[in-house]
N, C-alpha and C positions, 0 to 999 in steps of 0.2 A: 789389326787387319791381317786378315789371310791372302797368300798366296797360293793361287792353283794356275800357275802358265797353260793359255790354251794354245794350239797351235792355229786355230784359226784368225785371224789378221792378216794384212798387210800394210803397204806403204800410204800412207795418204796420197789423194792424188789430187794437181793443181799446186798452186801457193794461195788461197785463200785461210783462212785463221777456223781455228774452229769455233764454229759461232751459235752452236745448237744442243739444248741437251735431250733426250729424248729417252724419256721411261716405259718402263714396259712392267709388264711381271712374267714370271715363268711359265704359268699355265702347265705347270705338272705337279703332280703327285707330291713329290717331297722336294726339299732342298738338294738332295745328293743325289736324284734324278737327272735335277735342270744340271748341273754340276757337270755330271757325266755326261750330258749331251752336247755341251758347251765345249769341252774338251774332247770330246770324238771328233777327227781330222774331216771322217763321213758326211757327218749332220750339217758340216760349212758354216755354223750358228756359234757367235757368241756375244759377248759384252765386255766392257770395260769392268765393272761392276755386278754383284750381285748382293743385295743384303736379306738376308733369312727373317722370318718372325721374328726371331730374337733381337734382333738389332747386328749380328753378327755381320760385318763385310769379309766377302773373299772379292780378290782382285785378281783378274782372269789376262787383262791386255792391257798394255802401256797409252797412255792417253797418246802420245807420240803416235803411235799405231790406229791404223782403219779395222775397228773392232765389225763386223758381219751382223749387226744388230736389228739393222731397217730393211734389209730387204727391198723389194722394188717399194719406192716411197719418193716423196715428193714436199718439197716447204718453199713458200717464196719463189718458186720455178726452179729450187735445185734440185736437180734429180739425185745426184749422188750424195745421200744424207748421208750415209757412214761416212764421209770424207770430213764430211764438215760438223760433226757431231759426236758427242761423248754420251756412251748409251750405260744404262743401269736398270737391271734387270731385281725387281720387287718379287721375293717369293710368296707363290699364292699361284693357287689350283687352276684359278679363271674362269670362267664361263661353260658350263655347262660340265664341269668336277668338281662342284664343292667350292664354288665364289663367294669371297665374302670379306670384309672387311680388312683393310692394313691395320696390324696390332701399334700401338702408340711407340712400344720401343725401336719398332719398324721404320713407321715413319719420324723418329727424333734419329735415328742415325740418316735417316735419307737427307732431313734437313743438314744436318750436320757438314753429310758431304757435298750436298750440292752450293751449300755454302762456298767449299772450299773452292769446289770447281770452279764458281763463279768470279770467283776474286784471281782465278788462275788466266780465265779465257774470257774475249770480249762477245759474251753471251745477254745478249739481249732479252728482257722480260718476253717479250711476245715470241721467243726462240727457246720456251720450257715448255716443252708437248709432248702430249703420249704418241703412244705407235699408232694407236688407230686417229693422231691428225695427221701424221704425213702418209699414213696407207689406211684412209675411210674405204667401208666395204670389203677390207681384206681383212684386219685386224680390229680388236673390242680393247685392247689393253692402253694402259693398267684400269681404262674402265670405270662405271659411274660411284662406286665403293668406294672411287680414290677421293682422299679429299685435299683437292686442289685448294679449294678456298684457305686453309689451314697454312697452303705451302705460303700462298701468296704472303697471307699477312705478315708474315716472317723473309717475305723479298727473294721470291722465290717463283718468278712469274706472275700473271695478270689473274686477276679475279674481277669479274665486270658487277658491277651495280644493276638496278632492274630501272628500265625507261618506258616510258608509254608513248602510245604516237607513234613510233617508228613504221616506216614504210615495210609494207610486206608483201608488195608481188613480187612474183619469182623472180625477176629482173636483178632486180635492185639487192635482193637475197644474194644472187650469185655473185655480183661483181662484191658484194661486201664481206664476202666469204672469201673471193680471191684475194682482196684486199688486207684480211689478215692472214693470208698465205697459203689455204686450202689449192690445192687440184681440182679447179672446175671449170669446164666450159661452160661460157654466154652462152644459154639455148633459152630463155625465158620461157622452160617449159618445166612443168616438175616431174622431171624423168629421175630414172633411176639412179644416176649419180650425184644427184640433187639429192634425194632423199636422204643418201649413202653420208652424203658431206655434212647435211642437218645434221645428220644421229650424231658424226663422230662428233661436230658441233658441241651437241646436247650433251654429248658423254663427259666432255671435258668441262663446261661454261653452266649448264642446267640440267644436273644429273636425275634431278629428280622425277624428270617422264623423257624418254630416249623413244622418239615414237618416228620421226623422220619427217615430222609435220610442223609449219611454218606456223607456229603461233603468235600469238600478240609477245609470251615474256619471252619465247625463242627471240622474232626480231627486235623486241625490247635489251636484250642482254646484249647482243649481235650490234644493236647499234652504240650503248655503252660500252662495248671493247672497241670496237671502231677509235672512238674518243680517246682512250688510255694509249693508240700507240703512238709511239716516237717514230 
């Protein structure tokens, strides 16, 4: 493991544990781009974590430390995610530069450490989320090319089964979206932050079509992760 001290961090704030891990990717260019931007005092942006294609980790901020990772974001109704969360940033271009796939040595060192993390902090399954669950409509990362399913089997988060039946007016959508932790108000209307919270939804749980629309395997999957939490 590499070291690159950024100076972006602080103290954690509260006495709550850190109880969240939350992945993202770089969304630049190269590895040595995110690097330098993460360590610019400027940019206020960084991670605990980053691992490159290759499998390679550098380590930017001490788990002890409030790494500047989530930004305005939201889980379970806590607003301040970076306090309560350990962030790792996946190299890859993202969306709309050249998005495309985590390479296998990638994600085998991601498992690896999220492994470790997990054994470190009382990090609940339903508390392994990308960026864009705690900030839908602002953030895409790490995005529908991650493959969640993979993490899980290896105990690394929730992967929901497909159910049929499940109730799908917007009502019952919302509250079961807040229910596994999303930012949404009860408006039993399918406005825009509705949409916003399906995608991230879909980007994580049914990557396969991110369209913002409430379908039979959307509320199918949505009510099989309902089941899986503790």
């Amino acid at each position: 493991m590499l070291n690159r001290p950024s100076p972006n961090f602080g103290e954690r704030r509260g006495d709550a544990p850190v109880d969240m891990l939350v992945l993202h990717y770089t969304g630049m260019a190269t590895a040595q781009l995110a690097l330098e931007r993460m360590c610019d005092p400027e940019s206020e942006v960084s991670a605990h974590y980053m691992i490159d294609e290759s499998g390679a980790i550098t380590k930017l901020v001490e788990e002890s430390n409030r790494a500047w990772h989530a930004g305005v974001a939201s889980w379970q109704g806590i607003d301040d995610v970076n306090s309560r969360s350990i962030g790792i940033e996946l190299v890859n271009p993202g969306h709309g530069n050249g998005y495309h796939n985590f390479p296998d040595p990638q994600m085998e060192t991601l498992t690896i450490l999220a492994l470790d993390i997990l054994r470190r902090h009382p990090i609940k399954a339903r508390n392994v989320v990308g960026h864009s669950d705690v900030a839908p409509g602002r953030k895409k990362d790490p995005g529908e090319f991650f493959n969640w399913a993979a993490l899980a089997r290896d105990g690394i988060g929730l992967w929901p089964g497909k159910r049929r039946g499940e109730p799908r007016d917007v009502k019952t959508i919302q509250q079961r979206l807040a229910q596994v932790g999303y930012k949404i108000e009860i408006t039993a209307e399918p406005d825009r932050q509705t949409r916003e919270v399906v995608s991230a939804f879909q980007r994580h749980f049914r990557p396969e079509r991110v369209d913002g629309l409430i379908d039979a395997d959307t509320a199918g999957r949505l009510g099989s992760l309902i089941r899986m939490l503790d």
